[in-house]
C-alpha positions, 0 to 999 in steps of 0.5 A: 173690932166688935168692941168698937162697933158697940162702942160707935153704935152707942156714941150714935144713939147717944148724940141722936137723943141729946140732938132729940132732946135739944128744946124747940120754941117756936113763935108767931109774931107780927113784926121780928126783928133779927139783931138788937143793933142801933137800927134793931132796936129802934125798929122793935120800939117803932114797931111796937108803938105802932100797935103791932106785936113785935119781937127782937132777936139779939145774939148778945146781952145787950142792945144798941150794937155798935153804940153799946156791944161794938163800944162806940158811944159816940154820935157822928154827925146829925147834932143839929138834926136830932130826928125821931128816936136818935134825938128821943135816946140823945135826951135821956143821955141828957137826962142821966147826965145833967146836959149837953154840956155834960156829954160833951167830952171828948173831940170827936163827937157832940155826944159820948156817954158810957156803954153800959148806960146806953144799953141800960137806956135801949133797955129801958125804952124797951120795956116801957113798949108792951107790944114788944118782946126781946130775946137775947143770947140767941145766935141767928141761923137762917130765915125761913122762906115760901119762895120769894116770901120771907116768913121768919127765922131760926136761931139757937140759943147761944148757950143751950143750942136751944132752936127758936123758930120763929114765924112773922108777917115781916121780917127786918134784917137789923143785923151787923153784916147782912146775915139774913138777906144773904140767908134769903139769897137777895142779891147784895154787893160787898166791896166797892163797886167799879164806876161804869155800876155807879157812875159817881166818877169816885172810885174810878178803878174797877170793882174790888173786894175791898171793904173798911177796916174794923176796930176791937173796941176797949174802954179805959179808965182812968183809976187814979193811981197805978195799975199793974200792966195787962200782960205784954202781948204776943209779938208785942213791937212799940214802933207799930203804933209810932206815929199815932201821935207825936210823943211817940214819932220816931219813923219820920218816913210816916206821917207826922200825926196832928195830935199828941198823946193826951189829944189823941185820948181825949179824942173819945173821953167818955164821961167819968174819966172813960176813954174808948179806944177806936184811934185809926191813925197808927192804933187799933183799926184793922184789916179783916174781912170776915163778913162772908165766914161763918160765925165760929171762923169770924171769932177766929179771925176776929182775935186778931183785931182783939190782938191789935187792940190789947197791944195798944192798950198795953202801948199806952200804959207802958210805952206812952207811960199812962199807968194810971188807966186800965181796961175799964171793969166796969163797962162790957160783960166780956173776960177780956174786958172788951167790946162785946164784938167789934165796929163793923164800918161795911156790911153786905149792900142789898140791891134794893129797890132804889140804889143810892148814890153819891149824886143823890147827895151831892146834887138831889134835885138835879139827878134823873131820879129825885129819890129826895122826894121819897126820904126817910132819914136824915144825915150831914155827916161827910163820907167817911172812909177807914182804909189806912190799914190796907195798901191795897185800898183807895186812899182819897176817901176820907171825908170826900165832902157832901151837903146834908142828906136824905134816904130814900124809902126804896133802899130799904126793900129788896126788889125780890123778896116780899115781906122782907125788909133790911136795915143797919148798914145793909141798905141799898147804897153804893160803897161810896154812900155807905161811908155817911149812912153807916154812922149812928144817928142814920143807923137809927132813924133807918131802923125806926123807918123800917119797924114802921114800914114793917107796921105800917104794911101790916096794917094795911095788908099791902107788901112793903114794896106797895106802901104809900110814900107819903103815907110812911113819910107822915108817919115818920113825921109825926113821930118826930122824925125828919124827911128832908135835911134842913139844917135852918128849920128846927123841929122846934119851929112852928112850920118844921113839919110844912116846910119838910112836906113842902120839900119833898114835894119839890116844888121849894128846894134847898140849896147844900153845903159842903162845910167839913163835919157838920155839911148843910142843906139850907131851906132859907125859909125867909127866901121870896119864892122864884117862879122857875124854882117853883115851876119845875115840879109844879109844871111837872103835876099841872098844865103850866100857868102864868103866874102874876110875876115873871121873878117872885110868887106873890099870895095872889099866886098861891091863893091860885095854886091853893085853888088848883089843889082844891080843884075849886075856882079862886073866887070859891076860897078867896074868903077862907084862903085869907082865913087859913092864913090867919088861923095859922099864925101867918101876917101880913096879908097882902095879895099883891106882895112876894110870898115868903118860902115859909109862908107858902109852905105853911098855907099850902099845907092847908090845901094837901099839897103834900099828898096831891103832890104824891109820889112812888118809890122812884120819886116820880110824882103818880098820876091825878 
């Protein structure tokens, strides 16, 4: 007895010494970031190119989440929308590959490329930014609070157990699932919510649990002779994957699938003969919810979607007869060749300051909120929703059909919690919503709004929940991002940046079109202005007018409105009036005829309307 008494005491001391000797690194920044996800480090980049020290925190070697670690090098949507740092990256996958054309491999997307080159391009973009550092390997812990107020974060390395205390001015959470603001305890929703919450007459049952199936994702490659099959997995069964295409169709109580075996590879070609493997029709989705488990129970879990996937894998070689292709062993850092962790489709959902709805997409100008005026990214990809691994889940979601989309500002900050600020597919949406803004190029321009409010609320020494509107919009559009979704005005257009301030004015609205992949807002620049269009926002601001015309705006009208915004009399700028409109590039100046929609944007960006016409975080226009 006493022998084991010695024995125990000994193994105490011992683990108290080794805990005492765990290193302890402890840092001040200004801006942390915890997750090096799509969002996390274009958040780090924005951050830091806005002059403020800034640090990322990633838990794996690599950065770009779903896009690189998650292996899902693929754009959704916003082809003819590259904003801000999506478009910046989407240029150097040109640059490194020779063209659009050139990445234009398979049919699921515009732009594939391979994983290990997005992470190589992330880091890159990086490095070039001196005011901003990146940590990897380091597993996040908990956030650090004084009260409401979050003040940074613990990590441990994932190797050593080393702890990283780290202490900011801001903190974004850009991580997967949520972690951080689930740490903080903002309140969040996960699952979908019941109709009488949202009232979008979409998920007409009552609230559930239930969140999108998520996919181990693998690289194959196409070697160019025969490759020895991987080992046959576990509880290996052919008809699992029957009907995923029709050279395997066999159960025709299934769905006959569109696509034969070869289509339904090239779905994700990726460049040099590289082919992901993400196929939800009968492949290698799953059902697992492991966003409230902790990290050791997720990995756990998540084997059996590794599972999933090595059985497909091994289908496609033996069963469909493709013996050329492997795993390919030159893309993720991982044993088993594969993603360095999985798709996640659905994270926890903040509830922000704004929620967004699907009415915010499918009629922004219409709903008692015009959080339109208040956008901050971009989107025209439809809502598109993975369910068909469980029975159990709505099955009329997929591409339930939307125009192109803004974000509203206010979803990206909590209601309760200061100095905080979340990002990824953590934003304030519905689940309805979450279905189109969880895809990349969103993913992206959300994170580089959030590591520019971050910056920008630093510099200003306000809480992020207290910036000016404007003042982030003007930011984001001098970074060459887009506020409003016009597909028909190009950044490439002289007045792109008029005609978007104009918009989320909304004294001149677009008119959405759902159109399948690629949905559309239309500005219709060459449109004549309507005075009921135009009234609606501009009684709202000001005393009503008699315009000129009952129907169309002539120069004559907005040489008044342009006087108004100037607090001034129509006689004092006549003369410069006709001066701006010809410095600006605009013809044809005749007082009597309709003014075109892009012509009243162009000069009356002249006369600030955008800021006059200044809104809060509710887009509700503030007072003169």
């Amino acid at each position: 007895m006493k022998n084991h008494l010695i024995i125990s005491l000994i193994y105490l001391l011992s683990f108290h010494l080794a805990q005492s000797q765990t290193p302890v690194v402890n840092l001040q920044t200004d801006v942390l970031v915890i997750g090096g996800t799509a969002s996390g480090i274009s958040a780090g980049i924005q951050s830091a190119r806005l002059g403020v020290n800034t640090l990322v925190v990633e838990e794996t070697p690599w950065l770009g989440g779903m896009l690189t670690s998650a292996g899902v090098p693929a754009f959704d949507g916003n082809n003819a929308m590259p904003a801000g740092l999506f478009g910046e990256f989407r240029q150097h996958l040109y640059d490194y590959y020779g063209g659009a054309n050139a990445v234009s491999t398979g049919w699921v997307s515009n732009t594939l490329f391979e994983p290990h080159i997005g992470d190589s391009i992330f880091k890159s973009m990086a490095r070039k930014e001196q005011l901003l550092t990146v940590k990897y390997n380091y597993q996040f812990k908990s956030v650090i609070k004084n009260g409401h107020t979050i003040i940074g974060a613990e990590f441990y390395e994932i190797n050593t157990g080393a702890q990283l205390i780290v202490k900011a001015k801001r903190v974004i959470d850009a991580t997967e699932l949520g972690d951080a603001l689930a740490s903080a305890k903002v309140p969040y929703d996960l699952g979908m919510e019941s109709n009488a919450v949202t009232g979008e007459q979409v998920n007409l049952a009552g609230a559930n649990d239930i969140i999108q199936d998520i996919t181990y994702v693998g690289i194959l490659k196409d070697y160019g002779s025969p490759q020895p099959l991987i080992p046959r997995p576990i509880n290996y069964d052919s008809t699992e994957f029957d009907g995923s295409n029709t050279s395997f169709y066999k159960d025709t109580n299934r769905k006959r699938p569109s696509v034969d075996a070869k289509k339904m590879l090239e779905y994700g070609k990726l460049p040099n003969n590289k082919y992901m493997l993400n196929w939800p029709i009968y492949g290698n989705d799953i059902y697992l919810n492991v966003v409230e488990k902790t990290p050791k129970q997720r990995e756990a879990l998540l084997e059996q979607a590794k599972q999933q996937t090595l059985r497909f894998v091994y289908f496609i070689q033996k069963d469909l007869g493709f013996n050329h292709l492997a795993l390919a062993n030159d893309e993720f850092p991982t044993k088993d060749k594969l993603a360095l962790y999985p798709y996640h489709r659905e994270s926890r959902r903040m509830h922000g300051m704004v929620r967004m709805l699907v009415q915010h997409i499918s009629k922004p100008f219409d709903t008692p909120q015009p959080l339109f005026t208040t956008g901050i990214a971009v989107g025209d990809y439809p809502v598109d929703h993975h369910h068909k691994k469980n029975s159990a889940a709505p099955q009329h979601l997929e591409f339930f059909p939307v125009p192109s989309f803004n974000i509203p500002l206010g979803a990206l900050i909590p209601k309760d919690a200061s100095n905080f600020i979340v990002a990824e597919k953590s934003i304030s949406v519905s689940n309805i919503v979450n279905g189109t803004t969880r895809l990349q190029p969103c993913v992206m321009q959300i994170g580089q709004a959030s590591g520019l409010l971050a910056a920008l609320s630093i510099k200003n020494r306000v809480d992020p929940k207290n910036i000016s509107v404007r003042q982030v919009q003007q930011a984001l559009l001098d970074a060459n991002g887009y506020i409003m979704p016009y597909k028909d005005v190009t950044q490439k257009d002289r007045y792109f940046k008029a005609i978007q301030k104009i918009g989320a004015t909304g004294l001149l609205r677009g008119v959405g079109v759902p159109t399948g992949w690629a949905n559309a807002t239309y500005f219709n620049p060459n449109d004549k202005v309507k005075l009921d269009e135009f009234s609606i926002a501009w009684n709202k601001k000001f005393i009503a007018h008699s315009f000129k015309s009952d129907n169309d705006l002539t120069i004559s009208d907005a040489l008044f409105v342009a006087a108004k915004l100037s607090i001034t009399s129509v006689e004092k700028i006549k003369n410069s009036f006709e001066l701006k409109w010809k410095s600006i590039g605009l013809q044809n100046f005749n007082m009597q005829r309709s003014i075109l929609r892009y012509e009243l944007a162009a000069i009356l960006d002249q006369y600030n309307v955008f800021n006059i016409f200044d809104v809060d975080i509710y887009g509700n226009y503030t007072k003169l």
